[in-house]
N, CA and C of each residue as an Amber inpcrd file, in Angstrom:
protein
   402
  16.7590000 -32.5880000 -30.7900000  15.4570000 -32.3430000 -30.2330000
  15.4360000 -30.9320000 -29.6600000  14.2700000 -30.2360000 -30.0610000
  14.1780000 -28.8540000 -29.7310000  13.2880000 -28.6860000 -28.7720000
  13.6690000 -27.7690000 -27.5200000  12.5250000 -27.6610000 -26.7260000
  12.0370000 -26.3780000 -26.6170000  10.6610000 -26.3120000 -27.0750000
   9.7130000 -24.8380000 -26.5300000   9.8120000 -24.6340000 -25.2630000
  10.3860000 -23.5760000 -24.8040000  10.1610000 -22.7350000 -24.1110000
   9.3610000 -21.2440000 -24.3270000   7.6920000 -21.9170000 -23.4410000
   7.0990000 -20.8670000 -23.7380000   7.2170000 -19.1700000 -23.6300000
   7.3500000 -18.1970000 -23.8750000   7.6100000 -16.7230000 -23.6960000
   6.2390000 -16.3730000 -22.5960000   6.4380000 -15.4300000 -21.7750000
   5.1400000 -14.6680000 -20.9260000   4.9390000 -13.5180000 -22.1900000
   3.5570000 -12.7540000 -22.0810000   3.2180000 -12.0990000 -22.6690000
   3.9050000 -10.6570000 -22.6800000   3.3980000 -10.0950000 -23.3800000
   4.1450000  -8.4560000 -23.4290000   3.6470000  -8.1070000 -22.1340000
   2.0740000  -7.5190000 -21.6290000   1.9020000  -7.0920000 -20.7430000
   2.2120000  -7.8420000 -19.4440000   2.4380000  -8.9010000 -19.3200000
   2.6460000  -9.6990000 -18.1290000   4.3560000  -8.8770000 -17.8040000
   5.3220000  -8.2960000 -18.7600000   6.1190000  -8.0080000 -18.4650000
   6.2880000  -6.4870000 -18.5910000   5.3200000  -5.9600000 -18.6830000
   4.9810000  -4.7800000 -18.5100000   4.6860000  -4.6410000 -17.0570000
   3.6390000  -5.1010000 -16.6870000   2.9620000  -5.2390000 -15.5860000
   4.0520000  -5.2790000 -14.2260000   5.0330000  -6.1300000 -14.9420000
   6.2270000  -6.6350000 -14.1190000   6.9980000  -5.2450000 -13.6270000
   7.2650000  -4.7990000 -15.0290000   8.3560000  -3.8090000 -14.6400000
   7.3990000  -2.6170000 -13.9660000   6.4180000  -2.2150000 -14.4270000
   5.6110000  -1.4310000 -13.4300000   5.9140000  -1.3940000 -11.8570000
   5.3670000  -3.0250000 -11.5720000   5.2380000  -3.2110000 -10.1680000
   6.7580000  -3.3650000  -9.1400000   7.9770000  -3.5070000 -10.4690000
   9.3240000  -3.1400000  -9.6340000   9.2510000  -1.6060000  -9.4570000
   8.9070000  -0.6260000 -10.1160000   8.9990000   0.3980000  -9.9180000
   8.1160000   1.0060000  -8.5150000   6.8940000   0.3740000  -9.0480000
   6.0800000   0.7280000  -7.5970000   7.0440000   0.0870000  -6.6040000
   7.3710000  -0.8310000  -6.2520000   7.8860000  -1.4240000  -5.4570000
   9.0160000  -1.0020000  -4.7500000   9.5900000   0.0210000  -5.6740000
  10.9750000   0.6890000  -4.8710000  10.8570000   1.3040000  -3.6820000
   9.7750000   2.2180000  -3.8500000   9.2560000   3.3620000  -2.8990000
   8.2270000   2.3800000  -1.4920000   8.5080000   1.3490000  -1.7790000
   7.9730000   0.5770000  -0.1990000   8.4960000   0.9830000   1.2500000
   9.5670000   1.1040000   1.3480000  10.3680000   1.6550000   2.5370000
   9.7110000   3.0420000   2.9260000   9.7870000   4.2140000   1.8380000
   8.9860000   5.6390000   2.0010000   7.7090000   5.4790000   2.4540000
   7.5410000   4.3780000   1.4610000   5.4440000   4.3290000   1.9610000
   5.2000000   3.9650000   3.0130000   6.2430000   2.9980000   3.8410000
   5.5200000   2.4820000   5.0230000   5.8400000   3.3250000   6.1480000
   7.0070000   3.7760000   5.8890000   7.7290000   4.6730000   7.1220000
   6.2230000   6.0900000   6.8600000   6.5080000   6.4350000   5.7780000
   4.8060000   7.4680000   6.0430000   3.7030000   7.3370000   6.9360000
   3.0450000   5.9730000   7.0360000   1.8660000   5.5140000   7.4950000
   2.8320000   5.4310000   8.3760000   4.0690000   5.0760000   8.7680000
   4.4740000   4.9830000  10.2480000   4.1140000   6.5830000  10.9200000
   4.2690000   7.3200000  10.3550000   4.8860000   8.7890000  10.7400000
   3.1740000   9.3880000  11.0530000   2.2780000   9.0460000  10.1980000
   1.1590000   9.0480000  10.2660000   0.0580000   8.9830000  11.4900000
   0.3490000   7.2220000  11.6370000  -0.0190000   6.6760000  12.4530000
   0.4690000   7.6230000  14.1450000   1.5890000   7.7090000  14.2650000
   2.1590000   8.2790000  15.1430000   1.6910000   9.7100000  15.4670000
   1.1840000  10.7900000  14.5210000   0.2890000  12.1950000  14.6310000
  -0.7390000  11.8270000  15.2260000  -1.5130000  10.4250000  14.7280000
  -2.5560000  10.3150000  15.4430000  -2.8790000  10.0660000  16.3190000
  -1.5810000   9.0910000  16.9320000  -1.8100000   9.0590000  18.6050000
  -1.1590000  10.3730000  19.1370000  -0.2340000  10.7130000  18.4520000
  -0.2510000  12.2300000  19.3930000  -1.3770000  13.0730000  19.3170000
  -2.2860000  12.9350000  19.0030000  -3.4810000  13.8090000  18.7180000
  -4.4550000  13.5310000  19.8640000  -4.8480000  12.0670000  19.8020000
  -5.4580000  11.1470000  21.0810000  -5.0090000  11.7870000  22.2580000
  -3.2870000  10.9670000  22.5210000  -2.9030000  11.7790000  23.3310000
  -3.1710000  13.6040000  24.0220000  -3.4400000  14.2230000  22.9590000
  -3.4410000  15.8670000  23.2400000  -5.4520000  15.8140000  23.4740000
  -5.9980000  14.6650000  23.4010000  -7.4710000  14.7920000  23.6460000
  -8.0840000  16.3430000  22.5670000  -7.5170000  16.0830000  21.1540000
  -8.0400000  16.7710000  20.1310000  -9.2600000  17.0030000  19.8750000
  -9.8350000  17.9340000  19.3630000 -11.3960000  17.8850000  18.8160000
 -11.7360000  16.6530000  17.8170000 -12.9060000  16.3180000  17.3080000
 -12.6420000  14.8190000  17.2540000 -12.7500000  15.0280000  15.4870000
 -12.8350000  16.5180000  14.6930000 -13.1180000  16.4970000  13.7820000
 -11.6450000  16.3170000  13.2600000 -10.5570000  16.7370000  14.2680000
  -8.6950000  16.5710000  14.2190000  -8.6160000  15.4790000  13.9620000
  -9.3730000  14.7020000  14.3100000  -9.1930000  13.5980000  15.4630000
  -9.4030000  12.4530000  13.9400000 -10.3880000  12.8110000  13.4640000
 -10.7960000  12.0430000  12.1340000 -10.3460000  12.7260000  10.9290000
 -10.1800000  13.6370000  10.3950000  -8.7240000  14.0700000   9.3800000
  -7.7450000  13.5670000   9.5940000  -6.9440000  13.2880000  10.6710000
  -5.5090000  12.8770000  10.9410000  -5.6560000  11.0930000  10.9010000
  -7.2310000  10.5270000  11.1980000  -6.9750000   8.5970000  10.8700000
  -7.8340000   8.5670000   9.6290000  -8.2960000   9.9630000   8.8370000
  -7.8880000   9.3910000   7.0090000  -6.4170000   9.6600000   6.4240000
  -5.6920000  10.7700000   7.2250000  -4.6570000  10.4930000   7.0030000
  -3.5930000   9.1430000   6.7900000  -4.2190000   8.4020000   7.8170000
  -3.2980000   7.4050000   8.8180000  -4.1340000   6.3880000   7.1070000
  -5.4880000   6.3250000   7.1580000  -5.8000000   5.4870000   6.2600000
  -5.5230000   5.5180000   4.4850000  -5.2070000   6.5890000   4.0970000
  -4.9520000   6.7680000   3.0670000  -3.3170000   6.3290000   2.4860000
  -2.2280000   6.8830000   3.8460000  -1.2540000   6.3010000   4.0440000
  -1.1380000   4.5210000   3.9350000  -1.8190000   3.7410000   4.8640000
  -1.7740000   2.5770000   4.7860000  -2.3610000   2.0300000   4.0870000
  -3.3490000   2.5900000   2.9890000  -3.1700000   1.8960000   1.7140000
  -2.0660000   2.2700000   0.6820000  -1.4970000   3.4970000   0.4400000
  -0.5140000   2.9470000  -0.4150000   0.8960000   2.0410000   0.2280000
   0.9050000   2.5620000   1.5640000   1.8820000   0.9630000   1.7530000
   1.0440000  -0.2540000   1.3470000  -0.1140000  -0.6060000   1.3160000
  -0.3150000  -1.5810000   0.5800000  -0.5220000  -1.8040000  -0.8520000
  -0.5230000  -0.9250000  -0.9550000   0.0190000  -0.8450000  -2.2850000
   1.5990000  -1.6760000  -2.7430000   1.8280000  -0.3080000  -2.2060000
   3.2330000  -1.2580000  -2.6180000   3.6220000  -2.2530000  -2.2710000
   3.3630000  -2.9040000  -1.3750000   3.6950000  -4.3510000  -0.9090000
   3.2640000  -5.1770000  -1.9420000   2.0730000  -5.1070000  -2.5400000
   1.2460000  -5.9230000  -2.7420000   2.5390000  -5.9460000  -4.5840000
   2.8920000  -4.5880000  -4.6460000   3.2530000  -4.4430000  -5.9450000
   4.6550000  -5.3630000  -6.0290000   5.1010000  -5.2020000  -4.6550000
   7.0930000  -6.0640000  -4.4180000   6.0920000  -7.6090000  -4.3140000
   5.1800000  -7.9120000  -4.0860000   4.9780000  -9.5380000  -3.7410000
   4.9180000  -9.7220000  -5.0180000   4.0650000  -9.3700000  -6.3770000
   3.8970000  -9.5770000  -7.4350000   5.2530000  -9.3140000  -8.1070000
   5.8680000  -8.7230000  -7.6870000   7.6530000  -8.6090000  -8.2980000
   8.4440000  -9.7630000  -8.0390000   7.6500000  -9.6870000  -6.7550000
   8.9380000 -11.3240000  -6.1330000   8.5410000 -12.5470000  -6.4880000
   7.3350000 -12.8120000  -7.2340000   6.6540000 -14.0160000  -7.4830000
   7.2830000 -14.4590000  -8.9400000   7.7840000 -13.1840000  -9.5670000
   8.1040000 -13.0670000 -11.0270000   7.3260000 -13.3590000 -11.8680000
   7.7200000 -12.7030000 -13.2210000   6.6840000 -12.7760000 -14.6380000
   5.7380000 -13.8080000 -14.4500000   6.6070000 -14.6710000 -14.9170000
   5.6820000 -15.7400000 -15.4680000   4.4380000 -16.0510000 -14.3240000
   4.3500000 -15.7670000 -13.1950000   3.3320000 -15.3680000 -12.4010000
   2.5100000 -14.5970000 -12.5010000   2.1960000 -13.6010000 -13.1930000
   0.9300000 -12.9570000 -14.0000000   0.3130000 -13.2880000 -14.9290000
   1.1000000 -14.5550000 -15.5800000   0.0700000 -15.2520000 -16.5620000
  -0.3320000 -16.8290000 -15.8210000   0.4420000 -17.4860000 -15.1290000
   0.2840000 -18.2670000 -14.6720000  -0.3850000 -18.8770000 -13.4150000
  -1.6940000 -19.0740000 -13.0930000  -1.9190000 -19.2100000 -11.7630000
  -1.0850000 -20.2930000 -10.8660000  -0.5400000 -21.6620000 -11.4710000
   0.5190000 -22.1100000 -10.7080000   1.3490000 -21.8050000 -10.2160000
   2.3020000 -20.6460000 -11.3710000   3.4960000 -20.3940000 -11.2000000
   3.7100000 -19.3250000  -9.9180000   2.4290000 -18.9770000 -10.0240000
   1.9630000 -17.9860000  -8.6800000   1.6140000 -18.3160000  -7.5520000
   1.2570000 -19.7810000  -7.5720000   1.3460000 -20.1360000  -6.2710000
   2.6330000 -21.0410000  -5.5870000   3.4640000 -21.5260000  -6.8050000
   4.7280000 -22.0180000  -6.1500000   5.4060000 -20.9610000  -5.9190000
   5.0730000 -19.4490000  -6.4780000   6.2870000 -18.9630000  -6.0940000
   5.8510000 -18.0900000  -4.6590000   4.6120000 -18.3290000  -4.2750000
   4.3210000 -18.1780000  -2.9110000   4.5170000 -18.7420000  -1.6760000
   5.5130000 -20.2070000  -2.2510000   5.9090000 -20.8500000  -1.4230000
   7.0670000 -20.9750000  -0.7950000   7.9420000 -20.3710000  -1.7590000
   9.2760000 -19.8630000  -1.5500000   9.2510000 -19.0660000  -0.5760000
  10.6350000 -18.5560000   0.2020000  10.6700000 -17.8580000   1.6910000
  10.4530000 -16.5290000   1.4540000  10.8450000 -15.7420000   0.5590000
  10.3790000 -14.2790000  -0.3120000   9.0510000 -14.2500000  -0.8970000
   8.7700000 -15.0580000  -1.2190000   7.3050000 -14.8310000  -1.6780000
   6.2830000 -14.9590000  -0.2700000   6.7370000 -16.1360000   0.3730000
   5.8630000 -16.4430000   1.4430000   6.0090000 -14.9460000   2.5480000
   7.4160000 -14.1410000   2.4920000   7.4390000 -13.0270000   3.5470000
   6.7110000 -11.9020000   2.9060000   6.4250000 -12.1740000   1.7080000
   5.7880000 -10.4860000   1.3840000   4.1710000 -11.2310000   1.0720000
   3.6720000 -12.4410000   0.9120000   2.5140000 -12.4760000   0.8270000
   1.9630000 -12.4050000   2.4870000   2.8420000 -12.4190000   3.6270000
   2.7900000 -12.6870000   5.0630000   2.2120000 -10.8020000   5.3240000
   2.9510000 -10.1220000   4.8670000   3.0820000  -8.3640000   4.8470000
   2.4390000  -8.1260000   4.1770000   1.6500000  -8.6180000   3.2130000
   0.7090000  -8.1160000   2.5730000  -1.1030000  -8.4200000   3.6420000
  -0.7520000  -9.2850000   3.8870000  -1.5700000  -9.9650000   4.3530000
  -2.1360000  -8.9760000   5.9470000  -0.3430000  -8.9480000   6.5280000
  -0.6860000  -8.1930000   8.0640000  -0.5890000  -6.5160000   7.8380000
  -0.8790000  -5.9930000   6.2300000  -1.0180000  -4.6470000   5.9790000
  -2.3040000  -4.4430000   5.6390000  -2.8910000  -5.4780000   4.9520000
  -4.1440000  -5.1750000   4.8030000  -5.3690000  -5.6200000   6.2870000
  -4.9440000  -6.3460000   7.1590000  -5.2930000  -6.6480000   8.0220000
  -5.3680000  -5.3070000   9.3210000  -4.2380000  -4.7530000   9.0490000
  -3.8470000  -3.6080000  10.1910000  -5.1460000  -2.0340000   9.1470000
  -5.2370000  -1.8610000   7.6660000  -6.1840000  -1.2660000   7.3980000
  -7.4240000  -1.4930000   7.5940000  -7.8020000  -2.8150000   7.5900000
  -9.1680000  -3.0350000   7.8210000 -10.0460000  -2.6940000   9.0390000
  -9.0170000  -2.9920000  10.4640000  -9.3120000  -2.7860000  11.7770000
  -9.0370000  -1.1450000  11.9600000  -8.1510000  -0.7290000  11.4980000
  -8.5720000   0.9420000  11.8270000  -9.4910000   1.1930000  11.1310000
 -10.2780000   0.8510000   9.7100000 -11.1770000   1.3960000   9.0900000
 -12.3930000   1.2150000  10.2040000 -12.5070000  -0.0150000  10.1420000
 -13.4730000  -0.3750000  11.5750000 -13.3880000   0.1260000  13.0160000
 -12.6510000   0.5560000  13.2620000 -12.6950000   0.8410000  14.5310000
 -11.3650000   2.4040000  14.4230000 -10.8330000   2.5520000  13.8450000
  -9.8520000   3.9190000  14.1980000 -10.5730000   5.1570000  13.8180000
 -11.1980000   4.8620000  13.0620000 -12.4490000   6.2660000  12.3450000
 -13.0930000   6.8870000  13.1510000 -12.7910000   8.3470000  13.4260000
 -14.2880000   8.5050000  14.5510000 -15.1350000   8.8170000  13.2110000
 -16.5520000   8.8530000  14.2310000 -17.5220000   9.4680000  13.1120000
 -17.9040000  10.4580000  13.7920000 -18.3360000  11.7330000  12.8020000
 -18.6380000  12.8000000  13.4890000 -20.0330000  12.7870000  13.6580000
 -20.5160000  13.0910000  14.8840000 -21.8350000  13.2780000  15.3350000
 -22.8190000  13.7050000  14.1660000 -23.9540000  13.0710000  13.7460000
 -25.4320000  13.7660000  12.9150000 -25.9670000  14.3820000  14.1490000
 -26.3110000  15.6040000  13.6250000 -27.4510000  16.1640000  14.6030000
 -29.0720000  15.3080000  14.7820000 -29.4470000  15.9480000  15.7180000
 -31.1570000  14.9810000  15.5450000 -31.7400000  15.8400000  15.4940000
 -32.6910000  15.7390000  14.4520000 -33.8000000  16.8170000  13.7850000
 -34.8430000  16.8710000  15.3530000 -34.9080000  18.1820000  14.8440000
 -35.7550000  19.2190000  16.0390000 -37.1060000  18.1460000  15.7390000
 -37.8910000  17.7720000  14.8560000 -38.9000000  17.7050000  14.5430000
 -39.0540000  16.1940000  13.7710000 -39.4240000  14.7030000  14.3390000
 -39.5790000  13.7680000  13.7940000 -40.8530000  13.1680000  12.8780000
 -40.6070000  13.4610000  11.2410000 -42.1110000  13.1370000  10.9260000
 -42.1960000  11.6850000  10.6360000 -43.4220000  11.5890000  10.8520000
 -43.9790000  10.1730000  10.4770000 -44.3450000   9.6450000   8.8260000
């Protein structure tokens, strides 16, 4: 008796090896947005002009998306192949203690971007027109 064992697709293992590659550079990416994050409170701190003030938290934001990036790229690594074609196989392997710690970091990276987008941004002042027409 012969048993099929189905194959994942070409790109599902494309996709794969991609996202190990992205995935290497996770440590660089996050320590960045660390290093980032940190200009910007020294900036706060130094009571900067506020146009500093908002260059340095798109800095901070541009940074903490590619750490999410890459996280997002090591969770899809750690879930393995057959998890890009499979929506089951993608959620048992979210259940496991590696899958469950990087879907946890994915989760509190995109969470930590959302609230500075909302609230870390200054916005720079619009002027108000000399003259209001009706």
């Amino acid at each position: 008796m012969a048993f099929f064992r189905p194959r994942v697709s070409r790109e599902a293992e494309v996709r794969y090896h991609a996202d190990q590659e992205v995935g290497k550079g996770y440590a660089e990416l996050l320590e960045r947005a660390r290093a980032a994050e940190h200009a910007l409170h020294e900036l706060q701190a130094q009571r900067a002009p506020i146009d500093r003030l908002r260059e340095a938290a798109l800095v901070l934001d541009r940074a903490l998306t590619e750490a999410l990036r890459g996280a997002e790229a090591n969770a899809r690594a750690t879930y393995g192949v057959k998890a890009y074609d499979d929506r089951i196989a993608r959620r048992k392997a979210r259940a496991v203690p590696a899958g469950a710690m990087w879907t946890a970091e994915v989760s509190r990276l995109r969470t930590l971007r959302e609230q500075h987008r909302l609230t870390g941004v200054p916005r720079l002042p619009r002027p108000v027109p000399a003259v209001v027409s009706r």
